[in-house]
C-alpha positions in Angstrom: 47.4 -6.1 53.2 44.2 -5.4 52.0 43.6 -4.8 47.8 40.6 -2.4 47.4 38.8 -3.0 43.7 39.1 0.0 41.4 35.7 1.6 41.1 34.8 2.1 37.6 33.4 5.9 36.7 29.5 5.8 36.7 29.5 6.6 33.0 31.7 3.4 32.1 29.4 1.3 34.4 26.3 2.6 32.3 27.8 1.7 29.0 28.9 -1.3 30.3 25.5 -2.6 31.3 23.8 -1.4 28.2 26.6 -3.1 26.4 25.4 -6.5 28.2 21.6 -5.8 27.6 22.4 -5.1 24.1 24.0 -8.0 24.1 22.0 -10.2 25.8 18.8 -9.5 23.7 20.9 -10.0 20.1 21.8 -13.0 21.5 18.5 -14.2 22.2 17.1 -12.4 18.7 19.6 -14.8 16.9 19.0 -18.0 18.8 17.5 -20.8 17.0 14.5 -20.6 18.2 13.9 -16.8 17.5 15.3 -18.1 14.1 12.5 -21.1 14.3 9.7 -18.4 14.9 10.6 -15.9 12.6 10.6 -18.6 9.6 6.8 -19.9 10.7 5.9 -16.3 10.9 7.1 -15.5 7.4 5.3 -18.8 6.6 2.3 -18.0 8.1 2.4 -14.7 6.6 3.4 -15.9 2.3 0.3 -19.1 2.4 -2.5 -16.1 1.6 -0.9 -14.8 -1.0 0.7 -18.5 -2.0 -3.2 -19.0 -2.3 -3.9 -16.2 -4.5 -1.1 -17.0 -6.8 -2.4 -21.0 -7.1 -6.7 -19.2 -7.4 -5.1 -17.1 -10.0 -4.1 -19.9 -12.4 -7.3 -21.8 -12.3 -10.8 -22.0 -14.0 -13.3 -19.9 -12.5 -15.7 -22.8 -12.1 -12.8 -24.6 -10.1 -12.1 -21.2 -8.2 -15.9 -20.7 -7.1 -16.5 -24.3 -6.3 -13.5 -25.1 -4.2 -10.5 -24.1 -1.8 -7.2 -23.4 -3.5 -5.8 -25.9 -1.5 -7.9 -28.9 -3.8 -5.5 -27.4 -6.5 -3.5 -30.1 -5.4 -5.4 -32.7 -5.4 -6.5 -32.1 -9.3 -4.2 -29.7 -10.8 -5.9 -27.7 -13.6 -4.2 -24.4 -15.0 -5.1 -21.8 -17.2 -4.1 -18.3 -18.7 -7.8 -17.6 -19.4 -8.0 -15.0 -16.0 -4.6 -13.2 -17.1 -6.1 -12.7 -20.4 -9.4 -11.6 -19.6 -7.5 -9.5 -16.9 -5.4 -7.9 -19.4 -6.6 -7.8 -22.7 -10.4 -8.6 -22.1 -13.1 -6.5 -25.0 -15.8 -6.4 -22.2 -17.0 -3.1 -19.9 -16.6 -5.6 -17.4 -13.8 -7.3 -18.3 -10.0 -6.2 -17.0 -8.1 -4.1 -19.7 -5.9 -3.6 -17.1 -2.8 -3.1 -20.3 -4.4 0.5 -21.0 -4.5 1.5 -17.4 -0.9 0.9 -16.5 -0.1 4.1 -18.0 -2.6 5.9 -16.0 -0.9 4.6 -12.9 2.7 5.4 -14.1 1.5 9.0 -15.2 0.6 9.1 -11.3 3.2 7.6 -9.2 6.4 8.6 -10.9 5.7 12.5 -10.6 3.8 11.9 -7.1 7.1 10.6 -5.9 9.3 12.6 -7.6 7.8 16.1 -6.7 7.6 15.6 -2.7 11.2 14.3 -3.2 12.6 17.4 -4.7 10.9 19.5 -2.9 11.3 17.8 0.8 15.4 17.3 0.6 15.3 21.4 -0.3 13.3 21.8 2.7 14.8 19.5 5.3 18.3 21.2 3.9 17.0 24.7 4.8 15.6 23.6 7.9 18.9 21.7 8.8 21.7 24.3 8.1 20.1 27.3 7.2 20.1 30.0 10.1 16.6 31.9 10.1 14.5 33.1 12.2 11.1 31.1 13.2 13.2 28.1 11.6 12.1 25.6 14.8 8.9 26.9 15.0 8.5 25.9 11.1 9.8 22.5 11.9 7.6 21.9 14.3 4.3 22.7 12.5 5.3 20.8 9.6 5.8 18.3 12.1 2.7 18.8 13.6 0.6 18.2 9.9 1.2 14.3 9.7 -1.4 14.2 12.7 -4.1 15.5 10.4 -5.7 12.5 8.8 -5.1 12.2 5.2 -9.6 12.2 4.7 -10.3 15.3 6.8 -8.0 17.2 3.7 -9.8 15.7 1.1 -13.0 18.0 0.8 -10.9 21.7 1.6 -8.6 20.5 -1.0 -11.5 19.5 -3.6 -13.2 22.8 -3.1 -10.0 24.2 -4.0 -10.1 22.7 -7.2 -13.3 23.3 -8.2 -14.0 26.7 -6.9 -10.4 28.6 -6.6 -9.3 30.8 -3.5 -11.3 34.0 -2.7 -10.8 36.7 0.0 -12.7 38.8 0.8 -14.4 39.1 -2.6 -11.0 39.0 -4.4 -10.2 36.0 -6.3 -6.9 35.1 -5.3 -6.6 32.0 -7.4 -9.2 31.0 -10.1 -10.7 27.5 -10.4 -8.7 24.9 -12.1 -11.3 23.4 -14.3 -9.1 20.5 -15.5 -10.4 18.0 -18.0 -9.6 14.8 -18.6 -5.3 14.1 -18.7 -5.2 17.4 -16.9 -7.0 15.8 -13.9 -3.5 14.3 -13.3 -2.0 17.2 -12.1 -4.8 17.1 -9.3 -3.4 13.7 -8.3 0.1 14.9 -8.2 -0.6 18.2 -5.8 -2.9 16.2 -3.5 -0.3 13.6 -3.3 2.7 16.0 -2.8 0.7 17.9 0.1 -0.4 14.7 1.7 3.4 13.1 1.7 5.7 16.3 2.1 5.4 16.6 6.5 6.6 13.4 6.7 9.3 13.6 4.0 10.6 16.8 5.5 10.9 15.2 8.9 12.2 12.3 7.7 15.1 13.4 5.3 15.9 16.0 8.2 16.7 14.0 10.7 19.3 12.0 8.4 20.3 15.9 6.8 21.0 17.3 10.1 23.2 14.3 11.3 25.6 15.4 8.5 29.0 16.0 10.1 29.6 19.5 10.8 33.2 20.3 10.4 32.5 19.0 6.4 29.4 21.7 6.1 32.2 23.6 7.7 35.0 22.5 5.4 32.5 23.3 2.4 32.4 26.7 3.1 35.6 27.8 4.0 36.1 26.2 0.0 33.7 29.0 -0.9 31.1 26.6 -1.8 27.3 28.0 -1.5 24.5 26.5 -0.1 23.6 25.3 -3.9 26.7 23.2 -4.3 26.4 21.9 -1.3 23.5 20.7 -1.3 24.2 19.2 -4.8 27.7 17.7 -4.4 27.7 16.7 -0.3 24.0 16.6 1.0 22.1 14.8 -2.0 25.0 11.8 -2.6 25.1 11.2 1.2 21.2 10.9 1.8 20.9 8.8 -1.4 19.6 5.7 0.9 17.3 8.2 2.6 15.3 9.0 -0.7 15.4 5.6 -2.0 13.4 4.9 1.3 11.4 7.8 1.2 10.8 6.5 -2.4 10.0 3.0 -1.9 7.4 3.9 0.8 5.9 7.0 -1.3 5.6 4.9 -4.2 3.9 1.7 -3.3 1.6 4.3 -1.2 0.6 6.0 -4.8 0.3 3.1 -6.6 -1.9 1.3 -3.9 -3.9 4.4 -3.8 -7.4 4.1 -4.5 -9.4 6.9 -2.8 -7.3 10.1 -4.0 -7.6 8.6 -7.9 -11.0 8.1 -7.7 -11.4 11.7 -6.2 -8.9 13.6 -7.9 -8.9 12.3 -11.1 -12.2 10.4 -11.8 -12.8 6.9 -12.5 -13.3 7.8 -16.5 -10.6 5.6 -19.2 -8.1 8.6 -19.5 -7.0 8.9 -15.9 -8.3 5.7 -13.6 -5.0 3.6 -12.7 -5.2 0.3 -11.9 -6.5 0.2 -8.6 -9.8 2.4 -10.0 -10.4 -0.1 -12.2 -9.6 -3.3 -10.2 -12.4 -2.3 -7.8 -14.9 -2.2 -10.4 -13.7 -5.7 -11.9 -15.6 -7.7 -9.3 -19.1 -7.1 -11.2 -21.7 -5.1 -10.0 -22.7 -7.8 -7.5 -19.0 -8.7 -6.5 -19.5 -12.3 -8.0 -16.6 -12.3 -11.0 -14.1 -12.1 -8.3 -12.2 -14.7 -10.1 -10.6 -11.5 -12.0 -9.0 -10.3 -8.8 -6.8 -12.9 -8.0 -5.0 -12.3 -11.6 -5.5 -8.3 -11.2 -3.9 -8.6 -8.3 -0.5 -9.9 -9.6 -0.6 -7.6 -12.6 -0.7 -5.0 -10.1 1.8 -6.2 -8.7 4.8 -6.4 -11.2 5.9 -2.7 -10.9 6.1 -2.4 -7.3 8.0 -5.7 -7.0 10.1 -4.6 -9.6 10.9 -1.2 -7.5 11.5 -2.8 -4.3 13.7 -5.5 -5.8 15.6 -2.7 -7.8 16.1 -0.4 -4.7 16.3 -3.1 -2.1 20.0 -2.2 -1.1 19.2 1.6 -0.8 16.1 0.9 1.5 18.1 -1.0 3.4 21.0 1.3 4.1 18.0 4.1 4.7 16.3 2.1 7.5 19.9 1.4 9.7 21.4 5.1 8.5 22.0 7.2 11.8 20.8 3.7 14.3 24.7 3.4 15.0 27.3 6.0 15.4 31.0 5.8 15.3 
């Protein structure tokens, strides 16, 4: 008697061999030596700024003469960079205390505004029914191919000379001064961040369940109250992502601040004034390695803070089920 072997469907055998690739390759990503390589990697990657935390604690005659490594080798520290960096009475010196409220006046609304405005969009786009909605979607897709410099001189002229048509002024000239430069800053940012905000928070928005948009308004509940009570608590990990990457993008932002708002005391943030610190011949560059840890405090301080959030952003929607 002859016993014939069941034949599995084709759609089991599929999912059974991507089970056993998927398998096979998080086996080998969690093997010792993929464990082994992504420690000497990490290494590799932490000695630079290891270095630039050691520079940053020495003399500036000990930092000019020798390798941070000799640190060892004859240990001297001092506070003298932080101080200069911080609270120095020079032009040339750091100050860097009064421009940490420049770059806060910056980031917090540069991140805020594209927020807001990019969860209402992706929402509309998501699971509002209108017409030319995909075709919407698409070009906003299309605007993160447009390189963030080719903007910057429309968008200037904008500022400085308004929007005419045909003769008719359609929107005067800002003609901001000093603090109101910052508003500036904050549209330029918002433009430049919203396409990919809007595609990003849509693809977590419109993998929302549907029987509970469903369930929502068969309650009565409008688009509002949806979007406030359902949508915004379940895509918290998206905009703490969103957030995280927005904000270490505006606070790391040199070129729009010096555009936008200037490089005068009332609206240069920190990294304005970090690129002048090296002297006008780039040799007090002593002051960087402590300007660049001041600089450093608030975004560590945000990523730390939000860590769990980014985390649940980045693996949101990867598994189903």
């Amino acid at each position: 008697m002859t016993t014939s072997t069941p034949t599995l469907p084709a759609g089991v055998q599929a999912t059974k061999k991507g089970s056993t690739a998927v398998g096979r390759v998080r086996k080998r990503l969690s093997s010792r030596t993929a464990t082994v390589v992504s420690l000497a990697i990490a290494l590799i990657w932490t000695i630079p700024t290891f270095g630039l935390l050691v520079s940053s604690f020495r003399p500036e005659n000990e930092i000019k003469s020798t390798g941070w490594w000799s640190f060892f080798g004859d240990p001297q520290f001092t506070l003298e960079n932080y101080q200069d960096v911080l609270f120095g009475g020079s032009a040339s010196s750091g100050q860097l205390a009064s421009y940490f409220i420049n770059s806060l006046a910056i980031t917090v609304p540069s991140v805020l505004f594209p927020l807001a405005l990019a969860a209402l969009a992706a929402y509309a786009l998501a699971w509002i029914n209108f017409r030319g909605r995909d075709w919407l979607y698409i070009a906003i897709f299309a605007l993160q191919i447009v390189p963030l410099q080719m903007a910057l001189v429309p968008l200037l002229k904008f500022f400085s000379t308004g929007v005419s048509l045909g003769g008719v002024t359609l929107m005067p000239a800002w003609d901001l001064v000093d603090e109101q430069k910052f508003v500036q800053v904050w549209f330029a940012h918002t433009c430049f961040a919203l396409p990919f905000a809007v595609f990003l928070l849509h693809n977590f928005i419109s993998q929302l369940p549907k029987d509970l948009m469903e369930a929502a308004r068969v309650d009565g509940a409008t688009h509002p109250k949806i979007f406030r009570t359902i949508v915004l608590p379940l895509i918290t990990p998206a905009l703490a992502a969103f957030g995280i990457f927005q904000f270490l993008w505006v606070w790391n932002d040199l070129l729009v601040a010096l555009i936008f708002a200037g490089g005068g005391n009332e609206t240069a943030p920190l990294t304005v004034r970090l690129a002048e610190m090296a002297g006008t011949r780039g040799n007090e560059w002593q002051r960087l390695t402590a300007g660049a840890f001041v600089s450093m405090v608030v975004p560590l301080i945000v990523f730390l803070s939000l860590q769990r959030y980014f985390v649940r952003g980045l693996l949101a929607g990867s598994v189903k089920g």
